[in-house]
mmCIF file of the N, C-alpha and C atoms, coordinates in Angstrom:
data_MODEL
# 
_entry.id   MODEL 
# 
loop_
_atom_site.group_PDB 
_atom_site.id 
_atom_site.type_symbol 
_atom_site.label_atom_id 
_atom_site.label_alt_id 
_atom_site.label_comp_id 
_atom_site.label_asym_id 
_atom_site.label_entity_id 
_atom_site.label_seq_id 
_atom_site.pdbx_PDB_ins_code 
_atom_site.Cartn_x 
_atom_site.Cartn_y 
_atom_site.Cartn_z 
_atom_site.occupancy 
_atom_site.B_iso_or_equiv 
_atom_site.pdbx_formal_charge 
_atom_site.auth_seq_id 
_atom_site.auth_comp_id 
_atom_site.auth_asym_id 
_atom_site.auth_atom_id 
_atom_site.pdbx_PDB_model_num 
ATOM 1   N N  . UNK A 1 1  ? 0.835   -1.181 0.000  1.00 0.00 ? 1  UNK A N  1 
ATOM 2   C CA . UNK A 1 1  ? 0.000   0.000  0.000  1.00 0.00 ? 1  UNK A CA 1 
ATOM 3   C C  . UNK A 1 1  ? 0.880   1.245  0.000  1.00 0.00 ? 1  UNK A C  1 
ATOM 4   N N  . UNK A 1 2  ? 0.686   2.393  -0.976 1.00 0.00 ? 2  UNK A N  1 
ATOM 5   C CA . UNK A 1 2  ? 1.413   3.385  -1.159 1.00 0.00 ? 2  UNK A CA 1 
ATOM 6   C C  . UNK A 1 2  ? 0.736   4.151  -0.048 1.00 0.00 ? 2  UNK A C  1 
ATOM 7   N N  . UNK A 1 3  ? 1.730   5.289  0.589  1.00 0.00 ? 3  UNK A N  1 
ATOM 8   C CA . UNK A 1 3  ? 1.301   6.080  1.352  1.00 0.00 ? 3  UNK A CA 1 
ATOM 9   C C  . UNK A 1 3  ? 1.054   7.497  0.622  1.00 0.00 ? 3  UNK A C  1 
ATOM 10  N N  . UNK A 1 4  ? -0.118  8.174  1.590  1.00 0.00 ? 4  UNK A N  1 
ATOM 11  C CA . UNK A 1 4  ? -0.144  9.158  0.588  1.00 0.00 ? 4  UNK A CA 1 
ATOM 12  C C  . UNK A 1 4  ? -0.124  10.653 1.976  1.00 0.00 ? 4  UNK A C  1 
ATOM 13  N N  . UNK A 1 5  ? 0.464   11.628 0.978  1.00 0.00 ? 5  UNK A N  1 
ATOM 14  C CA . UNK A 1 5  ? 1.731   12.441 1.186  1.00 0.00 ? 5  UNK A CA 1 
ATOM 15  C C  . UNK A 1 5  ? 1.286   13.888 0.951  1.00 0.00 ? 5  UNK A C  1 
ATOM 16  N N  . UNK A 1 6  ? 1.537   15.194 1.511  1.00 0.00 ? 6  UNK A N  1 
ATOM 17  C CA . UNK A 1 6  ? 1.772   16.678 0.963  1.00 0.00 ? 6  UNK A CA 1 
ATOM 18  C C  . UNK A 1 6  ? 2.632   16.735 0.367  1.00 0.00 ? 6  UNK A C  1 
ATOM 19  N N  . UNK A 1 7  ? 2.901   17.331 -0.512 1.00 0.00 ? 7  UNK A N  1 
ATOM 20  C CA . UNK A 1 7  ? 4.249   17.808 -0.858 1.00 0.00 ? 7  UNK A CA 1 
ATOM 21  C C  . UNK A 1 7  ? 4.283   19.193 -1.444 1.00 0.00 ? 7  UNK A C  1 
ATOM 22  N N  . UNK A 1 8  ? 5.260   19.659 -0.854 1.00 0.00 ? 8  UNK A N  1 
ATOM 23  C CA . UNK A 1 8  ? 4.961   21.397 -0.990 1.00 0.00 ? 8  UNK A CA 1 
ATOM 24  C C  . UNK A 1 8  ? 6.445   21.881 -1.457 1.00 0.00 ? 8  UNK A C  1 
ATOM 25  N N  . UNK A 1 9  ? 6.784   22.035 -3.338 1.00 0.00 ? 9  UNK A N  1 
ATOM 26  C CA . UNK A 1 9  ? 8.120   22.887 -3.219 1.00 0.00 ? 9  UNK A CA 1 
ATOM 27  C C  . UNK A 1 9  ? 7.997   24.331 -3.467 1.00 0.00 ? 9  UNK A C  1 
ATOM 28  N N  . UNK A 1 10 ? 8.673   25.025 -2.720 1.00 0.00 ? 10 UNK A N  1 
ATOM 29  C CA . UNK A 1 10 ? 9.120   26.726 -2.773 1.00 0.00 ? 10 UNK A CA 1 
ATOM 30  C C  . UNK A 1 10 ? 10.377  26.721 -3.544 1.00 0.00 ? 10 UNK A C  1 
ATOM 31  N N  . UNK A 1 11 ? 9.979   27.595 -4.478 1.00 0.00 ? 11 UNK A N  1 
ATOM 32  C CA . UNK A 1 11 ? 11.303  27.858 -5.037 1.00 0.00 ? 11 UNK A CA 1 
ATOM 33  C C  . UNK A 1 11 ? 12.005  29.327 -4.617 1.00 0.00 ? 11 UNK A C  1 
ATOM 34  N N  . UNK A 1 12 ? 13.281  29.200 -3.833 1.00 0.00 ? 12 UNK A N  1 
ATOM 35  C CA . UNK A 1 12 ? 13.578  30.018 -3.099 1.00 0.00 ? 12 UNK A CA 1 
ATOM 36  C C  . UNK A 1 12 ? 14.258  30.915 -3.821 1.00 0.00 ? 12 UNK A C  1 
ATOM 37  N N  . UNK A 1 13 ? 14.657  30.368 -5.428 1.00 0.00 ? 13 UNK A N  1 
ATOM 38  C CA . UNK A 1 13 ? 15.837  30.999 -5.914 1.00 0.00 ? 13 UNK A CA 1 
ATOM 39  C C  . UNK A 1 13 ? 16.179  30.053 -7.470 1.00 0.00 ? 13 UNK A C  1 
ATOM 40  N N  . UNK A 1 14 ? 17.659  30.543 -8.261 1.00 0.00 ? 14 UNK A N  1 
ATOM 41  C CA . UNK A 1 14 ? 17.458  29.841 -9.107 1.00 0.00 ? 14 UNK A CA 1 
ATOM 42  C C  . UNK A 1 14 ? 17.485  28.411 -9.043 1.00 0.00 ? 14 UNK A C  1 
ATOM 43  N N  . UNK A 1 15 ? 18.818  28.235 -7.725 1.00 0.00 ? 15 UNK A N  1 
ATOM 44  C CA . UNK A 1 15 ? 18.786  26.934 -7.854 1.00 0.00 ? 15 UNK A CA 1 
ATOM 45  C C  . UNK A 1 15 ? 18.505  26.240 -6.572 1.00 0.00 ? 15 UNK A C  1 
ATOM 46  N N  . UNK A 1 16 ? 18.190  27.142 -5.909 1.00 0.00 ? 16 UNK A N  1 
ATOM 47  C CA . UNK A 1 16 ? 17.665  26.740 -4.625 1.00 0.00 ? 16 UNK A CA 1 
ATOM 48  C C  . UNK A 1 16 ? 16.028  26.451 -4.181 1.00 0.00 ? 16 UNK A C  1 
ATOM 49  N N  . UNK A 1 17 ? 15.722  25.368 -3.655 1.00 0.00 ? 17 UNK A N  1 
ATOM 50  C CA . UNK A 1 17 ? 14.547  24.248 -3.301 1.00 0.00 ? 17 UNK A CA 1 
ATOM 51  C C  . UNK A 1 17 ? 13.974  24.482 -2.469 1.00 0.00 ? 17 UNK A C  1 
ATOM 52  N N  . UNK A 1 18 ? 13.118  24.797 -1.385 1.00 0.00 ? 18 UNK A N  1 
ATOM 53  C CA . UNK A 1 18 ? 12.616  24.001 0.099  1.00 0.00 ? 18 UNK A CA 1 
ATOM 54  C C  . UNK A 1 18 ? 10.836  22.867 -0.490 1.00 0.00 ? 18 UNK A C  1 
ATOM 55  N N  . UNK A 1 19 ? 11.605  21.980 -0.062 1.00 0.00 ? 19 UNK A N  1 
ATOM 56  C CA . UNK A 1 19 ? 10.677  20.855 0.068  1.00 0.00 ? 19 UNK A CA 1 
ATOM 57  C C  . UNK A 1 19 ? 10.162  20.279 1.231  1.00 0.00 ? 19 UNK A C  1 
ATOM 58  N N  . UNK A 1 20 ? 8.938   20.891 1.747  1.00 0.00 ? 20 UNK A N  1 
ATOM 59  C CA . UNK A 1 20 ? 8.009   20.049 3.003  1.00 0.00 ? 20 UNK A CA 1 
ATOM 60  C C  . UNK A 1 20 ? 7.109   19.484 2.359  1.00 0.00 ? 20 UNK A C  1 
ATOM 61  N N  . UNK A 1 21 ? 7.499   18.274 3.126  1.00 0.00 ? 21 UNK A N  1 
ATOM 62  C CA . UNK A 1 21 ? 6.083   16.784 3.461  1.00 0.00 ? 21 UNK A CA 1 
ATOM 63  C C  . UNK A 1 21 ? 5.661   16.536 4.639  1.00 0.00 ? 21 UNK A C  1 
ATOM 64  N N  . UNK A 1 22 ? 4.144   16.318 4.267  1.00 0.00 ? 22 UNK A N  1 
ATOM 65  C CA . UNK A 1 22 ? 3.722   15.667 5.500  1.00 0.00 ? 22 UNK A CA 1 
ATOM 66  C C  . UNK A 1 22 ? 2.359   14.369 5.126  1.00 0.00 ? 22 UNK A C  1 
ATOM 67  N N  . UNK A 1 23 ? 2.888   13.544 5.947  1.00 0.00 ? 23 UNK A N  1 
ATOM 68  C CA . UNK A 1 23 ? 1.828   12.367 5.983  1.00 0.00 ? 23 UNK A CA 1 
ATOM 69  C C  . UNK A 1 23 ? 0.441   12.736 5.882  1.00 0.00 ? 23 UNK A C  1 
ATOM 70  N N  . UNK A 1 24 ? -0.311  12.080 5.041  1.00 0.00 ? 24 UNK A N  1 
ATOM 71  C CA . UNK A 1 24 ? -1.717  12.591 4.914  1.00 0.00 ? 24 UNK A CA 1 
ATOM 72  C C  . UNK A 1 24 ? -2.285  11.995 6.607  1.00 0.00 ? 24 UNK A C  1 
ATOM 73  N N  . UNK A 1 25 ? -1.966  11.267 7.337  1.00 0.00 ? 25 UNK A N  1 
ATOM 74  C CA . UNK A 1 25 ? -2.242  10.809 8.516  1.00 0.00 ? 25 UNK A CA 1 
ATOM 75  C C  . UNK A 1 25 ? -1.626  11.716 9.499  1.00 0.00 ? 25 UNK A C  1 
ATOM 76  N N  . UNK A 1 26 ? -0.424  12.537 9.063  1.00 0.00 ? 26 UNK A N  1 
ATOM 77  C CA . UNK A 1 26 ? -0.313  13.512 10.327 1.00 0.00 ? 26 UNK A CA 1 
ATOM 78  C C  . UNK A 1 26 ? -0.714  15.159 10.205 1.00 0.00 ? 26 UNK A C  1 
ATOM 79  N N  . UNK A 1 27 ? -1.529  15.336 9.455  1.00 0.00 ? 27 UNK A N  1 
ATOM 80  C CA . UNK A 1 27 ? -2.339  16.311 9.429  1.00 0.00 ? 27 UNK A CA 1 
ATOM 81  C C  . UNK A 1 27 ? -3.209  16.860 9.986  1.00 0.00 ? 27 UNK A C  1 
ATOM 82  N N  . UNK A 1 28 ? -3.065  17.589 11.024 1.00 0.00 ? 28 UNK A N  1 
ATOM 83  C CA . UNK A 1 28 ? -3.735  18.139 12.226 1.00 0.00 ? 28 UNK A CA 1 
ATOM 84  C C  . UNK A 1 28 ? -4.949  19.109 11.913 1.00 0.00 ? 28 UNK A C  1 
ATOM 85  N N  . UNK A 1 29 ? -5.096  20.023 10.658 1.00 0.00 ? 29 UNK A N  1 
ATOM 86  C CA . UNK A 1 29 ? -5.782  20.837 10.460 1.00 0.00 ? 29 UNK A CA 1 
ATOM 87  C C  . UNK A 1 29 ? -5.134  21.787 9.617  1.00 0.00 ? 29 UNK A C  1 
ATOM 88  N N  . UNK A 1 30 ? -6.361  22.807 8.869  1.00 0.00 ? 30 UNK A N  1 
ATOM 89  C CA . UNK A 1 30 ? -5.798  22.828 7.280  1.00 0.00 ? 30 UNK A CA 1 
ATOM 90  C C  . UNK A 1 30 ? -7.308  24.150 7.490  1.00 0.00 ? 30 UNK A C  1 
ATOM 91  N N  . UNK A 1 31 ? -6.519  25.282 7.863  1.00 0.00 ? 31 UNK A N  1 
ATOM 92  C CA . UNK A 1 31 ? -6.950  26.692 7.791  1.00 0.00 ? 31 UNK A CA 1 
ATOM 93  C C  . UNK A 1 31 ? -6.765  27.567 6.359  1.00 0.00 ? 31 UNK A C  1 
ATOM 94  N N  . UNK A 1 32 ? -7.965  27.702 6.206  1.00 0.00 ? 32 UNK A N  1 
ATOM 95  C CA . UNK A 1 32 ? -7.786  28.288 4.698  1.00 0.00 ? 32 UNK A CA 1 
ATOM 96  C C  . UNK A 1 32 ? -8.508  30.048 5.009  1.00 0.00 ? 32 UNK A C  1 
ATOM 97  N N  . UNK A 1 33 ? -8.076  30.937 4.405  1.00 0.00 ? 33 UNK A N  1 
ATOM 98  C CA . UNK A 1 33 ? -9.071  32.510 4.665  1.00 0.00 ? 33 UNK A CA 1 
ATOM 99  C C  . UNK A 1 33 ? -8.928  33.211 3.729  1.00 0.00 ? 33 UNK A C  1 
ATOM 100 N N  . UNK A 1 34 ? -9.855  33.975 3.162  1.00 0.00 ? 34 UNK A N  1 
ATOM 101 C CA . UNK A 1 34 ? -9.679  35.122 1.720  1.00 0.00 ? 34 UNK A CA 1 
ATOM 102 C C  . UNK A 1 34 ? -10.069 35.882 2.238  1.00 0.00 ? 34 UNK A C  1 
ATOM 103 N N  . UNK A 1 35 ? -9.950  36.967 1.108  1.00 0.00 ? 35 UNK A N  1 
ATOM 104 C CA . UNK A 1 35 ? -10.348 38.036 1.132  1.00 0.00 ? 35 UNK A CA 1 
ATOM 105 C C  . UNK A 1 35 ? -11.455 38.148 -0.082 1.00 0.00 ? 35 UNK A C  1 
ATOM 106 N N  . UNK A 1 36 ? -11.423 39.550 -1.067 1.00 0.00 ? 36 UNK A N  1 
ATOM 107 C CA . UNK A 1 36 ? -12.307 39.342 -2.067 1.00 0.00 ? 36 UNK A CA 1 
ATOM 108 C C  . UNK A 1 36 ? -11.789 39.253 -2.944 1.00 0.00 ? 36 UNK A C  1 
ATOM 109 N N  . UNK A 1 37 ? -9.640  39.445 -3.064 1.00 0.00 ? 37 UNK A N  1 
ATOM 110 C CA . UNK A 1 37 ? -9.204  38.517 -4.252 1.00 0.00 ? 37 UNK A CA 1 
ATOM 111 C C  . UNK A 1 37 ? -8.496  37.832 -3.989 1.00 0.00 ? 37 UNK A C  1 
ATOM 112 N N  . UNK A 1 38 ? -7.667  37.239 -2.639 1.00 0.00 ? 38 UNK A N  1 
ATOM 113 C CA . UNK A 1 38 ? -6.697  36.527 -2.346 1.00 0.00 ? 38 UNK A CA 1 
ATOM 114 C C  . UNK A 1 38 ? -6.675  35.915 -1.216 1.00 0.00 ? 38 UNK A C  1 
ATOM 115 N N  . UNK A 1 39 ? -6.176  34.934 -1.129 1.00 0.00 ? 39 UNK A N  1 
ATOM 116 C CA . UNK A 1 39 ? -6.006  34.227 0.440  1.00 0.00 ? 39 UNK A CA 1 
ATOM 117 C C  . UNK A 1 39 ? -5.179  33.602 0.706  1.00 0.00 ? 39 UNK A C  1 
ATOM 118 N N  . UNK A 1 40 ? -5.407  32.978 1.776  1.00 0.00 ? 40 UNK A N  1 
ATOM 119 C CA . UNK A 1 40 ? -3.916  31.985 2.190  1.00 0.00 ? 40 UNK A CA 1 
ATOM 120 C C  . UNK A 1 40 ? -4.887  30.417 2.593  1.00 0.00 ? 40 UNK A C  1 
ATOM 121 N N  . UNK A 1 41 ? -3.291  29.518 2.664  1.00 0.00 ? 41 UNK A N  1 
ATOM 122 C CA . UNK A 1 41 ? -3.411  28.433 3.268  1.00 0.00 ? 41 UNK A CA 1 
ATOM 123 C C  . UNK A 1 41 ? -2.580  27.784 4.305  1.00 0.00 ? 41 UNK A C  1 
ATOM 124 N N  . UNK A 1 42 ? -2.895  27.574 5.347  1.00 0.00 ? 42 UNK A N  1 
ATOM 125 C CA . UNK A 1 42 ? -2.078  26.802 6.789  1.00 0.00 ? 42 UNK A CA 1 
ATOM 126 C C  . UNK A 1 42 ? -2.426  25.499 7.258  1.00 0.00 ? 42 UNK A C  1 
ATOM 127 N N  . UNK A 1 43 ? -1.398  24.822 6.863  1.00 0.00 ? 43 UNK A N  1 
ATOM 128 C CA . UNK A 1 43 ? -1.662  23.320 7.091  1.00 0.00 ? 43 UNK A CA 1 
ATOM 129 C C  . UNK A 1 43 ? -0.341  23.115 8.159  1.00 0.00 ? 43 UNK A C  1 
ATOM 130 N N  . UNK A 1 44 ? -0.962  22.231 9.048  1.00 0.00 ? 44 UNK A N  1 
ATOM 131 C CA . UNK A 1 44 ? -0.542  22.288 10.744 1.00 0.00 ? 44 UNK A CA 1 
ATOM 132 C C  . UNK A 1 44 ? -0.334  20.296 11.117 1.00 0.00 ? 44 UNK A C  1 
ATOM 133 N N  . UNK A 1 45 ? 0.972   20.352 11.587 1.00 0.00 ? 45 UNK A N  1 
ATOM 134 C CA . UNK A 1 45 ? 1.092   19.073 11.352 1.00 0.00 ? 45 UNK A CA 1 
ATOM 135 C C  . UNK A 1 45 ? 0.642   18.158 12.888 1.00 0.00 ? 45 UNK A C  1 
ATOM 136 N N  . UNK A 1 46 ? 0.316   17.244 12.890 1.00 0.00 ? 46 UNK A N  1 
ATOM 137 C CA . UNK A 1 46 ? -0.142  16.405 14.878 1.00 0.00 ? 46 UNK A CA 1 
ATOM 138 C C  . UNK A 1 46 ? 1.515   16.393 14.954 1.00 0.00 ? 46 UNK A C  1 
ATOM 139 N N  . UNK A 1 47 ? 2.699   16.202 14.499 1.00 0.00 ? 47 UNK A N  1 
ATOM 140 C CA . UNK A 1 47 ? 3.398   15.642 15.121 1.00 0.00 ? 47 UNK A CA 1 
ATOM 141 C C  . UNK A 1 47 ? 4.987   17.152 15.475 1.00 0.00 ? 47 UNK A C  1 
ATOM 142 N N  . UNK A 1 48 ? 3.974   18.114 15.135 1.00 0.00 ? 48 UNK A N  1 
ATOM 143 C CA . UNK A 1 48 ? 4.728   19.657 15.519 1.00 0.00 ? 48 UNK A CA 1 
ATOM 144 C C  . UNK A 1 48 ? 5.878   19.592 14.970 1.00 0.00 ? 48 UNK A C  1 
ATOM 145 N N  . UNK A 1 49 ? 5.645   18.802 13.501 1.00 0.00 ? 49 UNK A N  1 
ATOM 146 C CA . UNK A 1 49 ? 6.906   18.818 12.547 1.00 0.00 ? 49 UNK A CA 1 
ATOM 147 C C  . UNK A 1 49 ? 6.647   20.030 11.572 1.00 0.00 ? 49 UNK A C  1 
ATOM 148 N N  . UNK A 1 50 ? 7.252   19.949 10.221 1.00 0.00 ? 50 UNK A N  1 
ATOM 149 C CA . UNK A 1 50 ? 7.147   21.229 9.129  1.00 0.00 ? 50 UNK A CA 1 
ATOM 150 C C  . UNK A 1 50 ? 5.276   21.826 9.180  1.00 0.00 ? 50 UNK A C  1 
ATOM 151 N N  . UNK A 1 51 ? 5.032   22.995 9.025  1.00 0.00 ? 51 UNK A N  1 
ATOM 152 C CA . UNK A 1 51 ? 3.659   23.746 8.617  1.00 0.00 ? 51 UNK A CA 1 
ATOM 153 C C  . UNK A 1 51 ? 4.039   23.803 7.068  1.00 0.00 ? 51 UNK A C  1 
ATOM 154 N N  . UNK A 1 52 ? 3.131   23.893 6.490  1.00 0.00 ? 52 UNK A N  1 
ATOM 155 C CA . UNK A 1 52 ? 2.987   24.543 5.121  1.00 0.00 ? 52 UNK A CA 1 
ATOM 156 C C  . UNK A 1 52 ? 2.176   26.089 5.086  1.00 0.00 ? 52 UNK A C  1 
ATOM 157 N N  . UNK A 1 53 ? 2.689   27.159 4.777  1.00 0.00 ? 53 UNK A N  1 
ATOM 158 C CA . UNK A 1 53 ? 1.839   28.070 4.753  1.00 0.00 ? 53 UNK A CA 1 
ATOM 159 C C  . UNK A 1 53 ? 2.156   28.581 3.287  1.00 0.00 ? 53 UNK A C  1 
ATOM 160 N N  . UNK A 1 54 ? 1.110   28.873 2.572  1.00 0.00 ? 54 UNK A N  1 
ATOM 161 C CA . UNK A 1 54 ? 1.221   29.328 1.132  1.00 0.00 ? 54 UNK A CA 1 
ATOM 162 C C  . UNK A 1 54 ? 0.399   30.744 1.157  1.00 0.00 ? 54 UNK A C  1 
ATOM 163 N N  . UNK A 1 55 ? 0.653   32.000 1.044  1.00 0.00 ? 55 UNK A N  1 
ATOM 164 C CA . UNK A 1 55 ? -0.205  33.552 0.742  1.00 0.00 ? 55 UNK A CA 1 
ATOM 165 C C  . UNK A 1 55 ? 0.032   33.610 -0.319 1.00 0.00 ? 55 UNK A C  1 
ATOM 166 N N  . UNK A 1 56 ? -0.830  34.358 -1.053 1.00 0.00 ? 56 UNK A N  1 
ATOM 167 C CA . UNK A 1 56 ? -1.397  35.850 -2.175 1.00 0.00 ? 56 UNK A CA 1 
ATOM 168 C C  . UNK A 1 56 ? -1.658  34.663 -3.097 1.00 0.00 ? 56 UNK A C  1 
ATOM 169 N N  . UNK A 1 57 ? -2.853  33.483 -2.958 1.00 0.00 ? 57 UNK A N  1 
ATOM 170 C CA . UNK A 1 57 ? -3.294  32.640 -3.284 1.00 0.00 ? 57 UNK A CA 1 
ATOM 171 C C  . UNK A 1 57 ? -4.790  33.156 -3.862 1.00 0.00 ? 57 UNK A C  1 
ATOM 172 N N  . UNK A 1 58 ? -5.331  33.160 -5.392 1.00 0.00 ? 58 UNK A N  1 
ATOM 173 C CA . UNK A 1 58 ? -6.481  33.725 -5.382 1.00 0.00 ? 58 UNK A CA 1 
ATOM 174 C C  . UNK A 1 58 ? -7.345  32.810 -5.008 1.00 0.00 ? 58 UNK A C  1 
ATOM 175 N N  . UNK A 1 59 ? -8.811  33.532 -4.860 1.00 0.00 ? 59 UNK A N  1 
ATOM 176 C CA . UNK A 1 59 ? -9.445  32.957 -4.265 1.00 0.00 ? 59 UNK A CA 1 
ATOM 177 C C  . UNK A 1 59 ? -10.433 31.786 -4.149 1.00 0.00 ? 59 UNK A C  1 
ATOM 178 N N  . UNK A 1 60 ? -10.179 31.619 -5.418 1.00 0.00 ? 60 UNK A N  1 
ATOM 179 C CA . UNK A 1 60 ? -10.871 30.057 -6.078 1.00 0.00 ? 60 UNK A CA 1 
ATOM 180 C C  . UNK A 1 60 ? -10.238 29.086 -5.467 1.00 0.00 ? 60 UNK A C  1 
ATOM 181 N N  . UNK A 1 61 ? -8.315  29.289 -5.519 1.00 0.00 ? 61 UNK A N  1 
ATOM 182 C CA . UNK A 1 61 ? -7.958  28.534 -5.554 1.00 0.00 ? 61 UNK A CA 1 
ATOM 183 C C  . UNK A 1 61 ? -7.647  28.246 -4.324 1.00 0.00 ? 61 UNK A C  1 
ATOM 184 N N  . UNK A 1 62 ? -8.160  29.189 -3.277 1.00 0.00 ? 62 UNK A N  1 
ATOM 185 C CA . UNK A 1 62 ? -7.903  28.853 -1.818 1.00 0.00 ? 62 UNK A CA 1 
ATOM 186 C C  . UNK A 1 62 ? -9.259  27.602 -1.340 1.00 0.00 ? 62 UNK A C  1 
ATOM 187 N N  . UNK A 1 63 ? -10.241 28.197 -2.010 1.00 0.00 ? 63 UNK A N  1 
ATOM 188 C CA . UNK A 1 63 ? -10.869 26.875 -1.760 1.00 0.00 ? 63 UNK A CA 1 
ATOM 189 C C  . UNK A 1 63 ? -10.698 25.326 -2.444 1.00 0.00 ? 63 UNK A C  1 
ATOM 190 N N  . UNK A 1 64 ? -10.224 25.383 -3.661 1.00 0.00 ? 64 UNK A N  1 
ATOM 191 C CA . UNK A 1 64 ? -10.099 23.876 -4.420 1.00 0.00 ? 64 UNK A CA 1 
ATOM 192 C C  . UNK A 1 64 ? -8.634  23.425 -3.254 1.00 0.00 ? 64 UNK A C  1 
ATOM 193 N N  . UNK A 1 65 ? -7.540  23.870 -2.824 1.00 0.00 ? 65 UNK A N  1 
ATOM 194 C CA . UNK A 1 65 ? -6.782  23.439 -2.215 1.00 0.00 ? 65 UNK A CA 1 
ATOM 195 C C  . UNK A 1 65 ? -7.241  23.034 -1.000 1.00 0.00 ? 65 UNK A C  1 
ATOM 196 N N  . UNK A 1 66 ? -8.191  23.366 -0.067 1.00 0.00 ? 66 UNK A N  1 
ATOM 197 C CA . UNK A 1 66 ? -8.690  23.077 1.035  1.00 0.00 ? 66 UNK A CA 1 
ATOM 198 C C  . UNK A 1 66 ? -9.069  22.024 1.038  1.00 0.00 ? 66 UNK A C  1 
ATOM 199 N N  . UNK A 1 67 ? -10.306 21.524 -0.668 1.00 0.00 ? 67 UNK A N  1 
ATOM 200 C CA . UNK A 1 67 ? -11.090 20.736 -0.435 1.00 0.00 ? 67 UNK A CA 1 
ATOM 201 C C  . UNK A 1 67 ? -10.103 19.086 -0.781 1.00 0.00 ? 67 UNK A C  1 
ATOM 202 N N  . UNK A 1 68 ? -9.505  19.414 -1.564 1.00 0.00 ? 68 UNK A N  1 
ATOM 203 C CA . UNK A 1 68 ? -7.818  18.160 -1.764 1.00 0.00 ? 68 UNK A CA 1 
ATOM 204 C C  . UNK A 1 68 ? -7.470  17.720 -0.911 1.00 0.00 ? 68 UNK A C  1 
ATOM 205 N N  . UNK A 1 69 ? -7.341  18.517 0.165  1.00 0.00 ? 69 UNK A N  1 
ATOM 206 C CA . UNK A 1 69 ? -6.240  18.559 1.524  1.00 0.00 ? 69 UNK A CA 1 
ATOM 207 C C  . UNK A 1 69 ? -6.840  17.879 2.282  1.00 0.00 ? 69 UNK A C  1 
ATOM 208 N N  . UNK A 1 70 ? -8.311  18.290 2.419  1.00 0.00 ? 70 UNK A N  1 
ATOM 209 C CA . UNK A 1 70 ? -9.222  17.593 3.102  1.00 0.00 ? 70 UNK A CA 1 
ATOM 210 C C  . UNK A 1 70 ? -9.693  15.910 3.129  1.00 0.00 ? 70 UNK A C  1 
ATOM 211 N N  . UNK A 1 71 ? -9.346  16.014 1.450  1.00 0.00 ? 71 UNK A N  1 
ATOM 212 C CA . UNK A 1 71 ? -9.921  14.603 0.829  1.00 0.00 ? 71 UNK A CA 1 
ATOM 213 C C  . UNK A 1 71 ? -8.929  13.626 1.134  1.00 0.00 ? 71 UNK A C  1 
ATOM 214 N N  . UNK A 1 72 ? -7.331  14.147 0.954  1.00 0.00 ? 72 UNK A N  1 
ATOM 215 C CA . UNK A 1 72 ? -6.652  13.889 1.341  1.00 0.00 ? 72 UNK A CA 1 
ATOM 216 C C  . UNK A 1 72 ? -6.060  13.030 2.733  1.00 0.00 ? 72 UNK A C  1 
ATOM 217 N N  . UNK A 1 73 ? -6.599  13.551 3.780  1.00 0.00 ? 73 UNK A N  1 
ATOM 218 C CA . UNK A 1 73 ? -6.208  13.625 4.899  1.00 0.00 ? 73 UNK A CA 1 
ATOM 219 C C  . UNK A 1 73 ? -7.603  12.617 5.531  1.00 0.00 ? 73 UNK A C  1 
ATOM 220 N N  . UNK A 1 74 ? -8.656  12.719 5.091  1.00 0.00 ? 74 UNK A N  1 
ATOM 221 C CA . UNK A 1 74 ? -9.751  11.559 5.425  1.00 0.00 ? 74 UNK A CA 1 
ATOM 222 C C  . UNK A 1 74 ? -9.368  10.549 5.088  1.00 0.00 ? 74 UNK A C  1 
# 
């Protein structure tokens, strides 16, 4: 059975990476908020390892990411 996973890369630079994962099982909660064109997303791990926080996210897409994360993590 494959496990299933976040995976979040930032590209910090040209050649520089940051890559956080987190277990769809250690996913504590997954705060999403807009405005009337942009929002963010905060995903919070049970085991007080990496957060993911992503801003200036429009606002469609703050909700289709919520509802993934969600599906995800059930």
């Amino acid at each position: 059975m494959e496990e299933l996973r976040l995976v979040w890369v930032h590209k910090e630079g040209p050649w520089a990476d940051e890559v956080i994962s987190i277990m769809a099982t250690d996913i504590a909660s997954i705060d999403a908020s807009s405005g009337p064109l942009f929002g963010h997303i905060h995903i919070k791990s049970l085991t007080g390892g990496p957060e993911i926080f992503i801003d200036n996210l429009y606002r469609a897409d703050v909700y289709k990411i919520r509802c993934l994360v969600e599906g995800i993590s059930l």
